[in-house]
LUMKE-999636 format. One record per residue (C-alpha): x, y, z. Coordinates in steps of 0.001 Angstrom, whole numbers, always signed. Layout:
N
REC_c1_c2_c3
REC_X_Y_Z
...
***
This chain:
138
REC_c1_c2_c3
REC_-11774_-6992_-18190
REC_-12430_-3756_-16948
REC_-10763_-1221_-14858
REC_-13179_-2057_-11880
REC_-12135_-5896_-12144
REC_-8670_-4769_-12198
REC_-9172_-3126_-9108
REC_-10752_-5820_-7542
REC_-7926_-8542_-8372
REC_-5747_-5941_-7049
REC_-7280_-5528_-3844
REC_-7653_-9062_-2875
REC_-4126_-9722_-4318
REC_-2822_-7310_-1688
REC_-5327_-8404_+1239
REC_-4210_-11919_+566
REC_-331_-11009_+555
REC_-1262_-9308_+3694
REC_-3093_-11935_+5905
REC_-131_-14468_+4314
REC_+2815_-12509_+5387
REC_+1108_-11909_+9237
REC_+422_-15396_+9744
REC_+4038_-15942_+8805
REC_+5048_-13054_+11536
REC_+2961_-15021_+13962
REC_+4400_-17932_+14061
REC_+7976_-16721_+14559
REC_+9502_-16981_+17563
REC_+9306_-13278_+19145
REC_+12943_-11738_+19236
REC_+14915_-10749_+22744
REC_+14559_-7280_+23917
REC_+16697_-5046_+21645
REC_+18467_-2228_+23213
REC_+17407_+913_+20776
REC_+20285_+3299_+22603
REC_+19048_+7005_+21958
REC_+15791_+7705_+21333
REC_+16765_+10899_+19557
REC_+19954_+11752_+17899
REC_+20240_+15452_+17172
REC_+22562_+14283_+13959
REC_+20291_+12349_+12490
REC_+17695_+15139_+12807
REC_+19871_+17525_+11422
REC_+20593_+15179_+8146
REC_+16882_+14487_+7638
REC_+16544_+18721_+7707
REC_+19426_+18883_+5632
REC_+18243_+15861_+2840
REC_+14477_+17349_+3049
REC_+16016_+21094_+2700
REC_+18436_+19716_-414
REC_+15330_+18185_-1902
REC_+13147_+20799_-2051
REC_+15387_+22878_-3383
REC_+16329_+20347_-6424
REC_+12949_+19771_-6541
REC_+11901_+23079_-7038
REC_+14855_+24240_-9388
REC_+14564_+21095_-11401
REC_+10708_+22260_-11751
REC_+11407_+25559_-12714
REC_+14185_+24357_-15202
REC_+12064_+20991_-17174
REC_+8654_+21305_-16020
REC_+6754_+18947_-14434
REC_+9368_+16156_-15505
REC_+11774_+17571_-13560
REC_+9713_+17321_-10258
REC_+9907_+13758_-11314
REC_+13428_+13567_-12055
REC_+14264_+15159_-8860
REC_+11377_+12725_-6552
REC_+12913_+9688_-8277
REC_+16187_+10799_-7531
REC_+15585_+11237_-3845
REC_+13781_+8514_-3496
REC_+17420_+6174_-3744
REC_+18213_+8158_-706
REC_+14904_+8957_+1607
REC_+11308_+8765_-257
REC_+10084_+11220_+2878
REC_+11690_+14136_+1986
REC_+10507_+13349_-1890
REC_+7223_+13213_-420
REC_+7848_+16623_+1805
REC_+9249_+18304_-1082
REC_+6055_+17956_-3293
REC_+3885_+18422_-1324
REC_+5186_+21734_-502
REC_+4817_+22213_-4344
REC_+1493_+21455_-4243
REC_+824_+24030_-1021
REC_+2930_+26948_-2708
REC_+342_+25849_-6294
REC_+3131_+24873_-8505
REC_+1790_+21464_-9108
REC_-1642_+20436_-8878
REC_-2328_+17434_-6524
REC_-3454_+14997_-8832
REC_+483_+16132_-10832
REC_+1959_+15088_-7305
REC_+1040_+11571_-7848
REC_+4005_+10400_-10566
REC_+6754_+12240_-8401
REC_+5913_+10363_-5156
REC_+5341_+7398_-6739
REC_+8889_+7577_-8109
REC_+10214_+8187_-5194
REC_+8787_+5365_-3601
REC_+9658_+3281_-6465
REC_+13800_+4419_-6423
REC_+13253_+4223_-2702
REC_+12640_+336_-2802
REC_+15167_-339_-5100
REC_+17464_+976_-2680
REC_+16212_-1210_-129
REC_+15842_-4544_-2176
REC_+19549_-3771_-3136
REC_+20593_-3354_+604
REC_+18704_-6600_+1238
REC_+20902_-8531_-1113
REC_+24451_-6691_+13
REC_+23411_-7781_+3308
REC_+23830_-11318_+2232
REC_+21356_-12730_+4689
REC_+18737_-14723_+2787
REC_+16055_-14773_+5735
REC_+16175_-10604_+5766
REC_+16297_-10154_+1735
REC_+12813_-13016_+1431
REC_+11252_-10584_+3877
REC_+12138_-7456_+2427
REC_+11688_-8226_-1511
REC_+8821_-9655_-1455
REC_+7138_-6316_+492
***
């Protein structure tokens, strides 16, 4: 089987998980209004700065120190945490020509990867089996 049919599987795997899981979300019962309080929350603005600022910097030191492994190293490790600023933190790489774009693809993928095991880990300390069938799965 070749890479081509690979792709292919692959692509009507995920179309398929996708109409599946929004027929699901259709027939639900729509929930009551939530209230969402503050729209914006200057602390929680000043974290994300903070995380994305902290990540750069291990990102770039780690990079400097081990290479192009250490980009990954540091992306993976954000990723448990916030796979944004991962994402923020190579790309700047990538602007500033430290990392080539196509290099950029294993770090962010990390991240995302560390970043989902944080949430499917959540999902289960949450204890709620509804929530952790919705979230594992995708």
């Amino acid at each position: 089987m070749g890479v081509g049919t690979t792709s292919a599987y692959a692509g009507v795997s995920a179309a398929a998980y996708g109409v599946l899981f929004t027929i699901i979300a259709l027939r639900q019962k729509a929930p009551d209004a939530v209230n969402l309080g503050q729209p914006f929350s200057i602390k929680t603005a000043l974290l994300f700065a903070a995380t994305v600022s902290g990540v750069m910097l291990l990102a770039a030191a780690l990079q400097q120190w081990l290479g192009k492994e250490g980009v990954i190293a540091a992306a993976a490790i954000a990723g448990f945490a916030d796979t944004d600023s991962a994402a923020v933190a190579v790309a700047s790489l990538v602007a500033t020509e430290k990392l080539s774009a196509n290099e950029a693809v294993l770090p962010i993928l990390a991240s995302m990867t560390t970043n989902t095991i944080t949430k499917v880990v959540l999902a289960v300390l949450s204890g709620n089996w509804r929530f952790i069938s919705t979230i594992i799965p995708g």
